[in-house]
N, C-alpha and C positions, 0 to 999 in steps of 0.2 A: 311386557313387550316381548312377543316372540321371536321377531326378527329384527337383525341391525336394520337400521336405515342407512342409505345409501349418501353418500354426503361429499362434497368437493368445494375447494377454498377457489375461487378466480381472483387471483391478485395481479400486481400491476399499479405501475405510477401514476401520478396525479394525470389525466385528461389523456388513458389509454383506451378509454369507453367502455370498462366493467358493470356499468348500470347496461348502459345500451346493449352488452354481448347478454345479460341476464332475462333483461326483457325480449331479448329476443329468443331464449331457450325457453323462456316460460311462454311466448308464445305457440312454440313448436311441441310444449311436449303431447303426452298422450293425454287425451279429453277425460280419461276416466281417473288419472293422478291430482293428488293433492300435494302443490310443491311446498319448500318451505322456505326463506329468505333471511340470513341475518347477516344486517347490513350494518358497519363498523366504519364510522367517517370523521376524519382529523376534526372538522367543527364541530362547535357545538349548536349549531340550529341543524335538522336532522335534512335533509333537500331526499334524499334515497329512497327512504321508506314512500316518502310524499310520490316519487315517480314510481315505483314500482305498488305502490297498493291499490291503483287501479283496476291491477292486475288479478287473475284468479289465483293469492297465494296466501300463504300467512308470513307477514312482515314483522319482521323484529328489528330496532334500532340499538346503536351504541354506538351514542356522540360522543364527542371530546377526545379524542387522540384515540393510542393503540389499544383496541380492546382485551389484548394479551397482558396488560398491567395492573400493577394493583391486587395480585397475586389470582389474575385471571376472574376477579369475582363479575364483575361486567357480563362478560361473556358466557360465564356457567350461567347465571340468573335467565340471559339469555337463549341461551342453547336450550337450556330444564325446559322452559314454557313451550318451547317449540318443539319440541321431543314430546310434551306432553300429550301434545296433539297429533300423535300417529303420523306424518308425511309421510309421502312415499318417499323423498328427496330433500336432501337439505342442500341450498348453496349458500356459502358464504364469503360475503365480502366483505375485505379487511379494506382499513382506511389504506389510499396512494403511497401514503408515508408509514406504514405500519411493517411490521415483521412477520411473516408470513409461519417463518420456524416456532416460534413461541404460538402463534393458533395451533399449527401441525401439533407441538407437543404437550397441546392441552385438548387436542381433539383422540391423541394416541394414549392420556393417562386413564387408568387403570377406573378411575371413573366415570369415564367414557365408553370403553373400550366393550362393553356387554350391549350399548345401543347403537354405535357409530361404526359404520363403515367405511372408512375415509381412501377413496377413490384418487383417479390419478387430479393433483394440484397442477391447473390451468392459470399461465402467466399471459395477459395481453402487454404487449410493445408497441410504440408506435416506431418502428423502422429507419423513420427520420434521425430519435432518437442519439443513436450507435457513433452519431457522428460529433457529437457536442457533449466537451467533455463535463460540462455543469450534468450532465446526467450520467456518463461511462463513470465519474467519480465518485458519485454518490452510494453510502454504501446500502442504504435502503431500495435503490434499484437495480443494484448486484445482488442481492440477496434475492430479488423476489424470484428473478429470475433462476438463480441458482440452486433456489427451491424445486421449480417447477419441474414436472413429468412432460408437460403440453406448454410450447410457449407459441403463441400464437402473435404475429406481423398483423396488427389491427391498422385501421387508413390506407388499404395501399391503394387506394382512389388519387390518395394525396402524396404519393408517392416516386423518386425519378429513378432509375435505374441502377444508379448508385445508392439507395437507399436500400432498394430489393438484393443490391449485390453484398451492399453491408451484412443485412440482416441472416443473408444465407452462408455469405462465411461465418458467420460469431455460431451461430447452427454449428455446421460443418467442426468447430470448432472443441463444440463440450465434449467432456471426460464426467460422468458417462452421458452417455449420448441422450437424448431425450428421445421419448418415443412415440411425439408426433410433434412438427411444425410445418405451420402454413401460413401464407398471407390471405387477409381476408379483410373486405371493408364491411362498415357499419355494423361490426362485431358478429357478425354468421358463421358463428361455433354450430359444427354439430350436433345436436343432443347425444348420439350415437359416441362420442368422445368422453363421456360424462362415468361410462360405464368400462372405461379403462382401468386396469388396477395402477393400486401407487406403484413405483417401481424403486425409486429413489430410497434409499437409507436415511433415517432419522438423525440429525444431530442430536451429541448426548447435551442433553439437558446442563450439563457445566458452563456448556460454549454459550448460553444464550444470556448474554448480561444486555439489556437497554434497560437503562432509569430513565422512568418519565416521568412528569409530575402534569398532571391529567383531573380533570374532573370528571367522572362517570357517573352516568343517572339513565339508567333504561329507558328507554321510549315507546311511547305508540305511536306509529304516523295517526297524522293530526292531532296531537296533543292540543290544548290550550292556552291562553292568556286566563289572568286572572280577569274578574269581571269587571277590575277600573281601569287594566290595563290598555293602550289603544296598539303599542306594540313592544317590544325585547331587542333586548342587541347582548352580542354573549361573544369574547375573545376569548383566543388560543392561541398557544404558541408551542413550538417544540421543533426538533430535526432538523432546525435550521430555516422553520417555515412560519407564518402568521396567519390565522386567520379573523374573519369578524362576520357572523351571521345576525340577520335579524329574521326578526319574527312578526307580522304585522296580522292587525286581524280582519278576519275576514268583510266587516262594512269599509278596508279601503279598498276602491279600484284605481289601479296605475293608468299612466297613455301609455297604450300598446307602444306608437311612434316612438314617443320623447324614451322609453323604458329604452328601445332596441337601440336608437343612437347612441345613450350613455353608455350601453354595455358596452357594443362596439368599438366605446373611444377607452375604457376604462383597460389599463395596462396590466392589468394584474394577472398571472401567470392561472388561474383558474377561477371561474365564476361558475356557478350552480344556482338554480331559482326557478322556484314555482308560482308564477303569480297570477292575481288576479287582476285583468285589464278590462280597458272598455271594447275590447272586441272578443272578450271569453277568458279562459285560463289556459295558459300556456306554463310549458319548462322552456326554458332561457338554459343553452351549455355551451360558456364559453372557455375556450382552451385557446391561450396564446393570439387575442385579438380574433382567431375563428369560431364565429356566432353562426351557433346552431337552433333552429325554434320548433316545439313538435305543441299541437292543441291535445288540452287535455281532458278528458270529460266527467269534469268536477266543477260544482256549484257550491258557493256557502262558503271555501277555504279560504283557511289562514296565507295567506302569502308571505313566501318568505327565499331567503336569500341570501349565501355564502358565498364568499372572495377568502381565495387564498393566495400570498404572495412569499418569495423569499422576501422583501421588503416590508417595515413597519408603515404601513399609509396609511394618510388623513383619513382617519373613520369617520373621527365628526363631519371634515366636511361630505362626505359621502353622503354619513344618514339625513342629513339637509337638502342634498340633494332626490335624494330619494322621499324626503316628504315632499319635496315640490312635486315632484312625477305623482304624485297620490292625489287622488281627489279626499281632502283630508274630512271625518265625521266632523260634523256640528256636534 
């Protein structure tokens, strides 16, 4: 490999829209580039890869908590394979609940350092955010930001004037300053932002103590079921958070209708899901009771479905309900 590739972490809290801001650079870039994607997400059912491989890119998963643990081996396995294949561009995203400093400082070690060029670190916020202190407390959404070179005010569609005034004092406010922030909806970063340098100093590798107790297993989007299996269900917990994905295969289709109600009514601070219905495939992104739906243009898939809450909840009764919603195989 002759030249580093070009490479940037977009972090950001659970349901800041870091898949949405990626999709949307990988829509924008240059037609003649090959990007590259490695996506790192607290659950263990993979939802990232499944939305972004549609795309023209090479996707890489690491489910199960922060992919910086376990003495980073997740993430090297993942990064090798995607380095192997020349991109022009590498982005990656670390899980909502992840450490953003321990990526940086396995993207800056010395066995990295001859192919990675690691570019300015883009933080999205949702602006609202800044005012509720279950999120100003938390020290995984102080850090990501206090990583970042770029932090970027994502929603401000959904936004009131005190939320745009919050977000541009806490701005106004860093030591050192950052060297770009904007508001912007439906995550439309730049590409042009991508090719900023880091500017921020490294923390030394001392400061960076998180224990986690994590299961990691690299992925391909769309992975499989075994062949007696009809579907999977697979818990996590850590940072004060829970989740529960399943996995179903692809001969179930859901009711579009009864699917959108449930989610709708379902309370859980973040929902993610790709499924298949009887009106096509769609992704299901719900953050905070707001249900977002985009069509997907994929036939034959696995459908499948992540809930994250700070609350332990009825899973059982969940996946019951979720096999009623299925038109279940004979």
């Amino acid at each position: 490999m002759t030249q580093r590739i070009p490479a940037n972490i977009i972090t950001g809290f659970l349901g800041t829209g870091k898949t949405t801001a990626i999709l949307h650079l990988l829509n924008d870039k240059p037609a003649h580039e090959r990007w590259a994607v490695l996506v790192n997400e607290f659950g263990e059912i993979g939802i990232d890869g499944a939305l972004l491989s549609g795309q023209d890119a090479i996707v890489r998963e690491v489910p199960g908590g922060c992919m910086c643990c376990t003495a980073g081996v997740p993430m090297s396995v993942g990064l090798t394979a995607l380095l192997r294949q020349k991109p022009d561009r590498l982005l990656i995203e670390p899980t909502g609940l992840g450490h953003p400093e321990e990526v940086i400082s396995v993207l800056r070690s010395e066995q990295y350092q001859p192919y990675i060029d690691l570019k300015a670190t883009i933080a999205l916020v949702d602006p609202r955010r800044f005012s509720d202190p279950r999120y100003t407390s938390h020290q995984n959404f102080n850090d990501q930001l206090d990583c970042a070179d770029i932090v970027i005010g994502n929603k401000d569609d959904l936004c009131e004037t005190a939320d745009r005034d919050n977000f541009n004092h806490w701005i106004a406010q860093q030591t050192p300053q950052k060297i770009h922030a904007q508001l912007v909806k439906n995550g439309q970063i730049s590409p042009q932002l991508l090719d900023l340098d880091r500017t921020l100093p490294d923390k030394d590798n001392q400061d960076l103590h998180h224990h986690h107790h994590h299961n990691h297993h690299l992925m391909e989007p769309g992975f499989s079921l075994a062949p007696t299996q009809k579907f999977i269900r697979k818990e996590n917990q850590g940072e004060g958070y829970f989740s529960c994905g399943w996995l179903f295969g692809a001969e179930f289709v859901f009711s579009f209708d009864v699917l959108f109600s449930m989610l709708s009514e379902l309370t859980a601070e973040r929902v993610k899901a790709v499924i298949n219905t009887d009106k096509g495939c769609y992704a299901f992104n719900v953050h905070q009771q707001m249900i977002s739906v985009n069509e997907m243009s994929l036939e034959g898939f696995e459908s499948r479905i992540e809930v994250i809450d700070s609350q332990l909840m009825p899973w059982d009764e969940l996946e019951q309900i979720l096999l009623k919603i299925a038109q279940i195989p004979a």
